[in-house]
C-alpha positions in Angstrom: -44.7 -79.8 7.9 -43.7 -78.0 11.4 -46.7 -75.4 10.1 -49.3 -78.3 9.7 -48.6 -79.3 13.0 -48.3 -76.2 14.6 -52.3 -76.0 12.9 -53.6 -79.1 14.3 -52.2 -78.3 17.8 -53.5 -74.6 17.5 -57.3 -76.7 16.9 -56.8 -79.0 19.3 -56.1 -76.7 22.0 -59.0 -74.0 20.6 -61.6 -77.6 21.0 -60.3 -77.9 24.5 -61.5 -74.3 25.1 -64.6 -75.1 24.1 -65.2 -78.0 26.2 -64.1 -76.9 29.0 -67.4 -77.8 31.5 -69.0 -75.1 33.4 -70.2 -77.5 36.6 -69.1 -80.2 38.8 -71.3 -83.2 39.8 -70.3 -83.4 43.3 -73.2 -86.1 44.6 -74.2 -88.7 42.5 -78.2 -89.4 43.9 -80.8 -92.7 43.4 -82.4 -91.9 40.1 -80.3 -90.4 37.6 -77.3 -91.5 35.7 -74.1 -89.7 35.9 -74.7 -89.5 31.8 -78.0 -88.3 32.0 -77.3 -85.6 34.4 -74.1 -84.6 32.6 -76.5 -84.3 29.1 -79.4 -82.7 31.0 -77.0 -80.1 32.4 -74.8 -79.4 29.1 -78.3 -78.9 27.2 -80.1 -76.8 30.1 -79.6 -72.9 29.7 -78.6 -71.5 33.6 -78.2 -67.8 32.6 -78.6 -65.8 35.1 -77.6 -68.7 37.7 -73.8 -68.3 37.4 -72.6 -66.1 40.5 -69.5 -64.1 40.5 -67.0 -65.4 42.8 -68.9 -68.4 44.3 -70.3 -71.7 43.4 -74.1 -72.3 43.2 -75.5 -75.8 44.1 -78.0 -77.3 42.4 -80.1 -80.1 44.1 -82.1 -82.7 42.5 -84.9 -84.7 43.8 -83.2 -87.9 43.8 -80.6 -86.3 46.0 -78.0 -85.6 43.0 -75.9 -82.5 44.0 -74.0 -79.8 41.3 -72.2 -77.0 41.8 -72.1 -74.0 38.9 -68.8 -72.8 39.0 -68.2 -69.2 39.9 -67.3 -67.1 36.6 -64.1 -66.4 38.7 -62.6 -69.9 38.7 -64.5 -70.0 34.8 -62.0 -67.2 33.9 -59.3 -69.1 35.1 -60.0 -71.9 33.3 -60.3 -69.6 30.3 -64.0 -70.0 30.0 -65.9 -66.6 29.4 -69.6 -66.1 30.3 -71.7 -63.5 29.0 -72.2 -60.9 31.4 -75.5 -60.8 31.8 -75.4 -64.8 32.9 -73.8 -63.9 35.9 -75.5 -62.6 39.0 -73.9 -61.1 42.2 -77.5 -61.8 43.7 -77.6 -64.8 46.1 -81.4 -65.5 46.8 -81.5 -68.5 49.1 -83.8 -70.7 47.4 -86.0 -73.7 48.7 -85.7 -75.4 44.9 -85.3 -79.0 43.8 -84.7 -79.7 40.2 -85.8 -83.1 38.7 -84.9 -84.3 34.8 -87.9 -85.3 32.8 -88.3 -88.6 30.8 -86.9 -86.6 27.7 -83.8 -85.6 29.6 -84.9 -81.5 30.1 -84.2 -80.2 33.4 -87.0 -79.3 35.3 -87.3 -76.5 37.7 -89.4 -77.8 41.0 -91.5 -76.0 43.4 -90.1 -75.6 46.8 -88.4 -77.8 49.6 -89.5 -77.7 53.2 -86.2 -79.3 54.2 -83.6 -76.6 54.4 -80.7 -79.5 53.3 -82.1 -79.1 50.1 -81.7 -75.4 49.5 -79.7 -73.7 47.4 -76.8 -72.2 48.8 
């Protein structure tokens, strides 16, 4: 018995892992559901937008902000990234991201307004 549930704690606590979410929504904007980002972002591949020890913000066009964690604080939270996802290169740039009527996250042309950059 004290093996069965020593089992089913060992799962749950592996699914936890697992689940473990590698962003924050941090502005909720005008045209987008907290679900539909949360489902756009968990089904969006950002390899290659993860940086090392800092957040990255994403802005969306109706003024929805999220921050990428750093793979620092996702070590900590005992999330591991593959290597080549994360990038120590900080580009500022101008871009707004939108989600389409199918729920994929576009990536938009540039911003003239510098609030809207990436950081």
């Amino acid at each position: 018995m004290k093996k069965s549930i020593a089992l089913i704690a060992l799962i749950l606590s592996s699914g936890a892992t697992f689940s473990q979410s590698t962003y924050q929504v941090t502005t909720a904007g005008q045209n987008y559901t907290l679900a539909q980002v949360q489902t756009a972002i968990e089904s969006a591949n950002f390899c290659g937008y993860f940086y090392s020890d800092e957040r990255h913000l994403l802005l969306f066009d109706d003024g929805t902000e999220v921050e990428l964690k750093s793979n620092d604080e996702l070590l900590i939270e005992g999330v591991t990234l593959d290597t080549t996802c994360v990038t120590a290169d900080r580009k500022e740039n101008p871009v707004v991201w939108a989600i389409a009527a199918n729920g994929t996250i576009l990536r938009g042309g540039t911003s003239t307004n510098k609030q809207n950059r990436l950081k």
